[in-house]
N, C-alpha and C positions, 0 to 999 in steps of 0.2 A: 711234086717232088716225091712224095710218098709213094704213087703208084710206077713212077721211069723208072727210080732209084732207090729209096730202100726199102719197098718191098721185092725186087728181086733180088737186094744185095741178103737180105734179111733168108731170105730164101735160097741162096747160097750158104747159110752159115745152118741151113736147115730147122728152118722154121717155117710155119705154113698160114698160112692165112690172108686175110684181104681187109681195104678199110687200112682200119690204126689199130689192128691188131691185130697180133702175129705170136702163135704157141710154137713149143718145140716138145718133144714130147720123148719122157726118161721112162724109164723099165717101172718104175714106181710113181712119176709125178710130171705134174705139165709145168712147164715155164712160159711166163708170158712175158712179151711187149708190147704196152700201148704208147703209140703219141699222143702227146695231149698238145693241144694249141691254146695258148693264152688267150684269155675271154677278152681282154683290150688287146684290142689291134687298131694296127691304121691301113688306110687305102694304099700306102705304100711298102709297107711290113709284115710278117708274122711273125710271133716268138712263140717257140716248142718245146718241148721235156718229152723225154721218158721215165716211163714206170718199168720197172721189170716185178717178176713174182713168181711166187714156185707154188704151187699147188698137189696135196698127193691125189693119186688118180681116184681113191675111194671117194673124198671128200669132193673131188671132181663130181661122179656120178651122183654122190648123194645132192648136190649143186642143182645139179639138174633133174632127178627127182622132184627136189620140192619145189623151183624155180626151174622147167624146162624150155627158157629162151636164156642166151647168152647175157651173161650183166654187164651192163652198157652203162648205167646212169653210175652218178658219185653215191647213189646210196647204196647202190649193189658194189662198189669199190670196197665202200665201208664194211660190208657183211664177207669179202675175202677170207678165208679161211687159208692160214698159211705166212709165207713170210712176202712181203712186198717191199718195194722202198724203190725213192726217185732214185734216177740213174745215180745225180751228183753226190748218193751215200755211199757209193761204192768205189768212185773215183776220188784217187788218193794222189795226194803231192804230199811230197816228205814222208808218209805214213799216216798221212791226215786227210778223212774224207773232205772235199771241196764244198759239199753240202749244196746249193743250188745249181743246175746245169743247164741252162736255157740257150737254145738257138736262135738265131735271129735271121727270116728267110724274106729279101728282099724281090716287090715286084721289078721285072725285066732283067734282075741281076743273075747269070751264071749261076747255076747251086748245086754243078758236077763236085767241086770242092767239099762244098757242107757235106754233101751229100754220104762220101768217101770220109770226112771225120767223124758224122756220128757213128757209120758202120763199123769203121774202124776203134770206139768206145763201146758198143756194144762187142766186138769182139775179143774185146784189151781185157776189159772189165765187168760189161754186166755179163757175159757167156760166162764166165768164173766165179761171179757171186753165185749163179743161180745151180751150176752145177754141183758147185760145195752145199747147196740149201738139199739138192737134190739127193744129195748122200744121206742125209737124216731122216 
């Protein structure tokens, strides 16, 4: 699903990348989206999140300076420099973040649908968090 559907939706909203991760890139600062997929799974399911984050372009370079291979593991999550947070802190009902936002992507089932709601929360909500980050 990641590679039919939102990696080129993702890439219509102008972001670039491959995998489960995909930057967009501001006058001052990168923005990212990674999928994560839930460590428990079954042979019939997967459950998914996003991250999104905004990084300034210095602290980018200096990223890769000192660390020049892309940060992949949860310790280099950890070492981010910048603002980050799960999709579901940005998504708001009433004016209240929903706080967890997991997918749930079954074998053999259709996932044209899923596919077009997470795009469509990423372009509702996390494209708006990260821009506002972008401005600082």
């Amino acid at each position: 699903m990641v590679d039919t559907n939102l990696a080129p939706g993702l890439r219509a909203l102008g972001f670039f990348g491959v995998g489960r991760r995909f930057r967009i890139e501001g006058p001052h600062h990168w923005g990212e989206v990674a999928v994560e997929q839930a460590r428990s799974f079954t042979a019939r399911a997967v459950r998914f999140t996003l991250h999104i984050g905004v990084m300034s372009r210095d602290e980018w370079a200096e990223q890769l300076r000192v660390r020049p291979y892309y940060p992949a593991s949860e310790a280099a999550k950890a070492q981010w420099m910048g603002w980050q947070a799960p999709i579901g802190e940005v998504v708001e009902v009433g004016g209240f973040p929903i706080g967890e936002l997991w997918w749930e992507l079954e074998v053999g089932r259709p996932f044209q649908s899923l596919a077009r709601e997470v795009l469509t929360t990423v372009r509702e909500y996390g494209l708006p968090a990260m821009h506002e980050h972008m401005k600082a």
